[in-house]
Each structure stands twice: as structure tokens, then as C-alpha cells.
C-alpha positions as CSV (number, residue, x, y, z in Angstrom):
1,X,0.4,18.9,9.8
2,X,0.3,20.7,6.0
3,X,1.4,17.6,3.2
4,X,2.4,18.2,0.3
5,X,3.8,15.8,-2.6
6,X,2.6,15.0,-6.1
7,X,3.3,11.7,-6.1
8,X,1.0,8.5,-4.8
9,X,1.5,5.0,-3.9
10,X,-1.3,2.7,-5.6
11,X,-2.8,0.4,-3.4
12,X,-5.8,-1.7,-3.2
13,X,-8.1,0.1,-1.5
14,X,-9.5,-2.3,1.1
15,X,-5.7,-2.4,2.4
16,X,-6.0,1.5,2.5
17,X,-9.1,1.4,4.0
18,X,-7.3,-0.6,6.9
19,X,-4.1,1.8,6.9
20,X,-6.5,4.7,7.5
21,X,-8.6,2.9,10.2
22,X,-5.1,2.0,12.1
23,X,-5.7,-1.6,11.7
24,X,-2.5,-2.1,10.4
25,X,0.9,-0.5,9.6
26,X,2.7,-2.5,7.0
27,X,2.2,-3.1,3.2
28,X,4.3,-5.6,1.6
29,X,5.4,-5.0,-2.2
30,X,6.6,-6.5,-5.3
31,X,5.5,-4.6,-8.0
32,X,3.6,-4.5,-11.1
33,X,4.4,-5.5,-15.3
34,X,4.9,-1.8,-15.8
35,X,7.4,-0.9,-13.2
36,X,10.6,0.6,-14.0
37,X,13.6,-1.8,-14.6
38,X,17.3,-1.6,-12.6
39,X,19.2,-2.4,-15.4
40,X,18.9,-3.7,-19.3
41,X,17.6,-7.4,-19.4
42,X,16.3,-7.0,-16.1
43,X,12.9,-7.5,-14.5
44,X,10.8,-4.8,-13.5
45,X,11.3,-4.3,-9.2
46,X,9.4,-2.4,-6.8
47,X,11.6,0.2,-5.2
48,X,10.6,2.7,-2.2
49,X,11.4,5.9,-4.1
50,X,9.7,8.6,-2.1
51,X,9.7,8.6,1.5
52,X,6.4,10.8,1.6
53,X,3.0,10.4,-0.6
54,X,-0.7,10.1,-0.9
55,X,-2.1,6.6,-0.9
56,X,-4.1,6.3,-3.9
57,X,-6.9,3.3,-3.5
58,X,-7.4,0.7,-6.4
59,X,-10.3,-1.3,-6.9
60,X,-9.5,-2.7,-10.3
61,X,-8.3,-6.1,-9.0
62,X,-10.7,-5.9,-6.0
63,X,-13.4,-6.2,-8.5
64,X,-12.0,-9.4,-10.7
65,X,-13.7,-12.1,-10.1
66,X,-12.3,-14.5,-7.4
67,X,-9.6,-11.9,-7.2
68,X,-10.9,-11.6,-2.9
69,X,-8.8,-14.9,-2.2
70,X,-5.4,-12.6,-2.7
71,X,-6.9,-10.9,0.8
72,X,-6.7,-12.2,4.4
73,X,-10.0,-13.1,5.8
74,X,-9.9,-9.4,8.0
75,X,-9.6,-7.6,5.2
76,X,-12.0,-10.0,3.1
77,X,-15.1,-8.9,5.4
78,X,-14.4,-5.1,4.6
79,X,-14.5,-5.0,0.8
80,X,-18.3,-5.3,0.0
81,X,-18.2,-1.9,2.3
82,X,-15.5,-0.4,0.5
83,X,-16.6,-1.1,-2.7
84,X,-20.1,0.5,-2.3
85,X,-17.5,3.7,-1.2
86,X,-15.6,4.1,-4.1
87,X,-16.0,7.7,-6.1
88,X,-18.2,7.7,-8.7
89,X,-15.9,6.6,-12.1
90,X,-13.4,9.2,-13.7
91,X,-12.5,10.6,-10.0
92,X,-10.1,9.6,-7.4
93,X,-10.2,10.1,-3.6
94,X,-7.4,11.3,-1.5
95,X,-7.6,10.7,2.5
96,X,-5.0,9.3,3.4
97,X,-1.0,10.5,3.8
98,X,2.0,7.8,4.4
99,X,5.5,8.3,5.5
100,X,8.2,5.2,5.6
101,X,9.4,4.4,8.5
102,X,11.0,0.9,7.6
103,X,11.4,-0.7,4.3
104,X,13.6,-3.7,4.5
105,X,13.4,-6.3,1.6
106,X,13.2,-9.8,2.5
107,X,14.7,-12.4,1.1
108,X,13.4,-15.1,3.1
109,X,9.8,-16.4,2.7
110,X,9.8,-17.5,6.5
111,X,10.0,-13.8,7.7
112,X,7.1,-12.8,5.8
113,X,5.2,-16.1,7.4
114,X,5.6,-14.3,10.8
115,X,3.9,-11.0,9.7
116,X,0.9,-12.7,8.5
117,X,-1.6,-11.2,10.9
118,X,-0.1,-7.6,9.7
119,X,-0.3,-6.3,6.0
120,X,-3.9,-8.1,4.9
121,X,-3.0,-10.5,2.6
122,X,-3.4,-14.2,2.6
123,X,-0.2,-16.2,3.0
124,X,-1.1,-17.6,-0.4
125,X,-0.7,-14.3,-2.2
126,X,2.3,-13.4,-0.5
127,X,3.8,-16.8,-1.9
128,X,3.0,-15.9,-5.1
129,X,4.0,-12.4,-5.2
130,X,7.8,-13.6,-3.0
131,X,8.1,-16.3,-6.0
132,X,7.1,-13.9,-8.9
133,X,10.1,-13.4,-11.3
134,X,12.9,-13.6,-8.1
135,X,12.7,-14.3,-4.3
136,X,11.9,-11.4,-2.0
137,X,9.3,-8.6,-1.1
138,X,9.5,-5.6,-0.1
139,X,8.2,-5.1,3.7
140,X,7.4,-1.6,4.5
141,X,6.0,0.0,7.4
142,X,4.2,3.5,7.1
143,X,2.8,5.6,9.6
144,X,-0.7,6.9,8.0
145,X,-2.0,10.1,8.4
146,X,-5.8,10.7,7.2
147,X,-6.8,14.1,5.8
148,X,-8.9,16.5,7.6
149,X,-11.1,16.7,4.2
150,X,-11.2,14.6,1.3
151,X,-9.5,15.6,-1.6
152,X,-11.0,14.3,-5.3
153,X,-9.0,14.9,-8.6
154,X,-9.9,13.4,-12.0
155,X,-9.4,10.0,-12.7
156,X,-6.5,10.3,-15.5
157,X,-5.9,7.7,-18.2
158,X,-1.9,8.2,-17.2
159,X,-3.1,6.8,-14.0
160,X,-3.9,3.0,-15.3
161,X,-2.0,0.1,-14.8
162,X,-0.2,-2.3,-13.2
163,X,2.9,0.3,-11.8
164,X,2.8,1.4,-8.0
165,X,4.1,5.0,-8.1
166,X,2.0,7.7,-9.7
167,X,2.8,11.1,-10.6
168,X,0.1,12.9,-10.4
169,X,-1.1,16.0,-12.9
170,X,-0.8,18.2,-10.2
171,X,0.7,19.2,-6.4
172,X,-1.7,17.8,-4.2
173,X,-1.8,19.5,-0.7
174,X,-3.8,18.5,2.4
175,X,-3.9,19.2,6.3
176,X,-3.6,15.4,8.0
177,X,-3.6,13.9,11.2
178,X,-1.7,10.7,12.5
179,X,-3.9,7.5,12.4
180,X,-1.8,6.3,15.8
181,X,-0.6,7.9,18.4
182,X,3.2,8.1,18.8
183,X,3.4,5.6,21.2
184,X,1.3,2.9,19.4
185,X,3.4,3.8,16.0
186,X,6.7,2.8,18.4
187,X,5.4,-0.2,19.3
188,X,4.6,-1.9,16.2
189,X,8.2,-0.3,14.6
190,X,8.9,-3.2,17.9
191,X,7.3,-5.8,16.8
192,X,7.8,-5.4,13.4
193,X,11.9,-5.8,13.6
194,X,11.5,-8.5,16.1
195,X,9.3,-10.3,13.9
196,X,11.8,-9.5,10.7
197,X,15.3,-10.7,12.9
198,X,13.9,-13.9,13.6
């Protein structure tokens, strides 16, 4: 399938490294200092703009000291790896492609307790991000597709910062593949709104 979008999601990049290996499905969001606000006198919210875009991997925070507790302990054993992977500095690394197949917002912290074996944070972060500013998270489940060749751009000063949507300097376009079958995407769309109408 031909992609094409110059917009990215930022994500930390061990969680990306998971999306693109199929070991899990769904990112949960709040958003960062610099994202837009609704309204005048209102916090900044995540929102899921774009249904289509390249996940863009992060290691900033991955790198902060004690920062590794925000992570479940699955997704804790796979960041020394992907941290000796990460482009050299001043370039970025495409691979992998998302599309959103869900995105509910949850308003109740005992919904997210039930997906706690699914979007590779601790339950401790999620907490803290469900707390931060008002209740709720955004829960979001993507089907991943991972390019057939890596695409590198330059690493843009635009590009920093704590915001989750990107526009990049240019149309990026890349030939992907699904990281699940059909059938295995169906089945955790299941299991993902059973968990969810608890």
C-alpha cells in the first residue's frame, strides 16, 4: 500500500518499536505543554486530528534519567536495544505508518486499569498523565503498517518539544505493509471495546 501524509505522531520510541513489532495496538494520550488549546483560558488537550500519519520515535524522555519507570516492565527490557538504534543526531527515521481505528477518551481511570497489559506503560504513569490538569486520556488503537525501506529526513529544530503532532517540512511517501493480519487487527478492536464497556 502507497502512504502518503506530511504529518507525524511523536511517540517514544520504545512504544513504536513495539507498534512495529505487533506487540501491541494501542497508545494512550494526554498531551504535551505545547499542545494547541480548545478554547481561551483553557488547558492544552491532545486531540486525534489526522486519521493517517507516520509515527515519529522520541528518545528525549527515554534518555532522562529515571525517566524508564514511566514504562511497563515489557517495554522496559527493549529500550537499552532501541537506544543503541537510534539515527545518528540531526536525522529522523521513518518505518512505521498508523491509521486510527478507535479513539475513545476515557473518563474513568478504572477502564484504563484494564488495558494495562496493552499500551506499555506502567499503571503509575498512566495515573499521572489521567490526573494531569483534568481526568481522562485519550485511548487509541492504530493498526501499524511498517515501511518496506526506511525513510530518514533531517532532524528539524521545528521538530522539538513537548506537542504530539508534527508537520513535517515535507510530503513524506512510503510503500508499507500491515504489522497484523486482518484477522489479528479484528480481534484486538474485540478485546479492546470489551475491555473499554466494562
Amino acid at each position: 500500500m502507497r502512504v502518503t501524509s506530511p504529518v507525524a505522531l511523536k511517540e517514544w520510541a520504545v512504544l513504536c518499536a513495539r507498534l512495529g513489532a505487533g506487540e501491541q495496538s494501542v497508545l494512550v494520550r494526554k498531551g504535551g505543554i505545547r499542545e494547541p488549546r480548545a478554547a481561551v483560558g483553557e488547558a492544552p488537550t491532545f486531540t486525534p486530528e489526522h486519521s493517517g500519519f507516520w509515527l515519529l520515535p522520541t528518545y528525549f524522555h527515554a534518555r532522562e534519567p529515571g525517566r524508564d519507570r514511566d514504562l511497563a516492565p515489557a517495554a522496559r527490557t527493549l529500550l537499552p536495544q532501541v537506544l543503541a538504534d537510534a539515527p545518528p543526531p540531526g536525522r529522523l527515521r521513518l518505518q512505521l505508518w498508523a491509521e486510527v481505528d478507535l479513539a475513545v477518551e476515557v473518563r474513568d481511570l478504572a477502564h484504563l486499569d484494564a488495558l494495562a497489559d496493552v499500551h506499555g506503560l506502567s499503571v503509575a504513569c498512566v495515573a499521572d498523565r489521567f490526573a494531569y490538569r483534568r481526568p481522562g486520556l485519550w485511548v487509541l488503537l492504530l493498526r501499524t503498517y511498517r515501511t518496506r525501506q526506511a525513510i530518514e529526513l533531517p532532524d528539524l529544530a521545528e521538530y522539538a518539544g513537548c506537542h504530539s503532532w508534527v508537520d513535517l517540512a515535507e510530503v513524506v511517501a512510503g510503500d508499507v505493509d500491515p504489522v497484523l493480519s486482518d484477522q489479528e487487527h479484528d480481534e484486538r478492536r474485540a478485546a479492546l471495546r470489551s475491555a473499554l464497556e466494562r
